[in-house]
N, C-alpha and C positions, 0 to 999 in steps of 0.2 A: 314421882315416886318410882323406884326402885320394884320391878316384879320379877318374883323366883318361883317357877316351877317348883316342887321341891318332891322326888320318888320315892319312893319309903316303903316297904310292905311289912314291918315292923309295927305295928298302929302307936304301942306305946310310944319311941325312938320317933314316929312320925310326930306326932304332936307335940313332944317337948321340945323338937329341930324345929319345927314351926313355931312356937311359942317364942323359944330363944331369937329367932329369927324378925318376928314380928315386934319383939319388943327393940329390935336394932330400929327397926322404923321401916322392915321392907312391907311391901304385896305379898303375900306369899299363897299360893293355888297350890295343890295338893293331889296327889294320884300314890294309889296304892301298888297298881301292877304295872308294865310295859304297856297294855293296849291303852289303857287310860291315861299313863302320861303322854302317848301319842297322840291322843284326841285334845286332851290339855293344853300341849305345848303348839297345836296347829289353831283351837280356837284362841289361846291368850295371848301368842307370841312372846312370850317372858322375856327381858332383858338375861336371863341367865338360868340355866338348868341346872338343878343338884341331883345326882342320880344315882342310885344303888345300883350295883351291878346286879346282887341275888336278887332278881325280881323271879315272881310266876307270869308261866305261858309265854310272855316274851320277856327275855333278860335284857337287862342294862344295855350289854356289848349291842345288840339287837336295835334297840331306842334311840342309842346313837349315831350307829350307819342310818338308819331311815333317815335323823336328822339332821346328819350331813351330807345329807342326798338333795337335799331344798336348801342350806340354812348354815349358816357359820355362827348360829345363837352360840355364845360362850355356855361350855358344857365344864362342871366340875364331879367328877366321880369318886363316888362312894364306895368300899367294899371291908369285908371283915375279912380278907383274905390278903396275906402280904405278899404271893408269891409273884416270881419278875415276869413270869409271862405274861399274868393277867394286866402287870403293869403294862408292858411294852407292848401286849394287845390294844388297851385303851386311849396310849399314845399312836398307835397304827390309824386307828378308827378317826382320832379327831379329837381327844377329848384336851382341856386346854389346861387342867389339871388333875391328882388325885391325891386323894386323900386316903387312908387306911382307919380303918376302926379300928379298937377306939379311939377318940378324937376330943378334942378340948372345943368347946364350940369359940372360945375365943378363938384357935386358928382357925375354926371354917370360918367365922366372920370375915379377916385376916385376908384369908387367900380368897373371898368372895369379891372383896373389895379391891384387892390387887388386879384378879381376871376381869373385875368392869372398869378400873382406871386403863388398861392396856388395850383394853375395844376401845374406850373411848380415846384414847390415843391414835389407834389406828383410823380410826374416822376422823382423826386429821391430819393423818398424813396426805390430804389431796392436795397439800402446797409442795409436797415433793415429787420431782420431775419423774415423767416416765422413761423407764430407763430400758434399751434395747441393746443387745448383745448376742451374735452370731445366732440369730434367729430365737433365741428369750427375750419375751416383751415381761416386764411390770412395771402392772398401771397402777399405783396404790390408787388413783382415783376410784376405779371399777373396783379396787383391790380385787385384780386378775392375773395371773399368770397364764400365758400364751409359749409355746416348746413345739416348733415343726406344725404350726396354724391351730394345734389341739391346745386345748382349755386344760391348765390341771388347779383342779380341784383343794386349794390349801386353807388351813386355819389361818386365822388372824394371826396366831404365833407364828406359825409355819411361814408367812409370809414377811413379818418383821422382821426373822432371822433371815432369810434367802435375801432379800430386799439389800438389809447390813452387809450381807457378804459379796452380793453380787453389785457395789457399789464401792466394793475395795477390794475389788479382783486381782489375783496376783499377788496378795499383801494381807498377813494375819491378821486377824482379828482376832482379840485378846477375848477369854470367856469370862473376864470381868466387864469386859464393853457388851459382849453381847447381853448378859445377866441385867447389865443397866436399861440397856437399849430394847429389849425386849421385856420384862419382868419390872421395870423401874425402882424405884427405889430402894424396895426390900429388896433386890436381889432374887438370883433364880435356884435351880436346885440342879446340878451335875447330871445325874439320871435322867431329871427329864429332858434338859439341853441334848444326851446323847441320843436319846427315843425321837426326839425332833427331827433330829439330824440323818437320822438313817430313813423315815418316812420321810424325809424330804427330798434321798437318794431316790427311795423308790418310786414317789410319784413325777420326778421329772425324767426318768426314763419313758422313753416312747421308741417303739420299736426296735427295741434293743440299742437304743443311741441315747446320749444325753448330754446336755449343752455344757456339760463341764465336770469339774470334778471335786466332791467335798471332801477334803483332806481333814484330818484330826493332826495338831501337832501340839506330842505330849508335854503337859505341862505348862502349857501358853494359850492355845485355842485353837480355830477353826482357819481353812483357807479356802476360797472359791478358786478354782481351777476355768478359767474360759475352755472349751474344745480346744482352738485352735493353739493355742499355749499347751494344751496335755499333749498335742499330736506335736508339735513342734519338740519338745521334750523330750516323744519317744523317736523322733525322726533322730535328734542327735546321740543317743543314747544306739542308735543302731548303727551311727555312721562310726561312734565311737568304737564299734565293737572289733571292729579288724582288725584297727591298729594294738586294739589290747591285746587282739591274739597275736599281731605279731612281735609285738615288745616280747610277751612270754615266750613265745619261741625263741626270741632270741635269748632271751636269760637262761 
């Protein structure tokens, strides 16, 4: 069986997300503020967290850094607010999707079930090879990422996308392959592929360095950049430069 955390400090909104919820056939546990789904989610271990962001004393954003501090539990967040910050804050944190209130509880079912086919997916990719490149190790075994001997810290998603691209280095990756290969069948959602994609710039930077570089190329998708390929780039791009100046001079 299937068990969902589920945050709520709404009681009404709490009960009928849980009622609808229980009659899909999940577990569902229950917490009304942040400190209590934190007690929650450390004694039951949920297969999967639903979360409000508007929580009291400790908010949502709050509940899920603590639980991405231990835990890559699949987290889907909750909020009555649409604006992009709070989104692209939630995709900063960790969260592996979001949702906007109000809401049809047929898509929270929807994308519930989407976010545990994609853990469960990822807990098998341990038949795919670990792959190392100019000092980036992933292990999908460990599902680890390693950058200059340091640990960085990724979602399940965060990791199935790096993984895709850092396995066809040097070569697009189309945002319909990635949407498949990550997201599976239904498909993913644009915003949040690009919230992915910049939290995953920033957490493989380490000391001002980073083992590569992720291109956006519009209208088609994403491209993993190796180091040594970006600096080889900028190497010729510098040697090129003289001669352009001296063409122009001559023109």
């Amino acid at each position: 069986m299937i068990k969902i955390l589920l945050v709520e400090d709404e009681p009404d909104m709490l009960d009928l997300t849980a009622y609808v919820l229980r009659r899909e056939r999940f577990v569902v546990a229950e917490a009304a503020d942040g400190a209590a789904a934190l007690r929650r989610w450390k004694a039951d271990r949920p297969d999967i967290v639903i979360l409000d962001v508007g929580l009291p004393s400790v908010d949502g954003f709050e509940v899920l850094r603590k639980i991405r501090e231990e835990s890559e539990t699949p987290v889907l967040m909750l909020t009555a607010h649409r604006d992009r910050p709070d989104i692209a804050r939630a995709f900063n944190l960790g969260t592996d999707d979001f949702l906007a209130k109000p809401f049809e509880f047929r898509e929270l079912v929807a994308r519930i079930r989407a976010i545990l086919r994609r853990a469960k997916s990822g807990q098998q990719e341990i038949r795919e090879p670990k792959v190392e490149t100019n000092g980036l190790v992933l292990d999908p075994e460990a599902y680890e990422v390693t950058w200059h001997e340091t640990v960085c810290r990724l979602t399940p998603t965060e990791f199935r996308i790096l993984y895709l691209l850092v396995t066809n280095a040097g070569h697009v990756v189309s945002a319909n392959r990635l949407y498949t290969y990550v997201w599976g069948a239904d498909g993913g959602d644009a915003n949040a592929l690009r919230s992915h994609m910049s939290h995953l710039r920033h957490k493989l930077e380490v000391d001002g360095q980073a083992p590569g570089s992720i291109t956006s190329v519009p209208a088609v998708g994403y491209v993993f950049r190796p180091m040594a390929l970006v600096q080889s780039s900028a190497a010729a791009t510098d040697e090129a430069a003289p001669a352009e100046l001296a063409r122009a001079s001559l023109g």
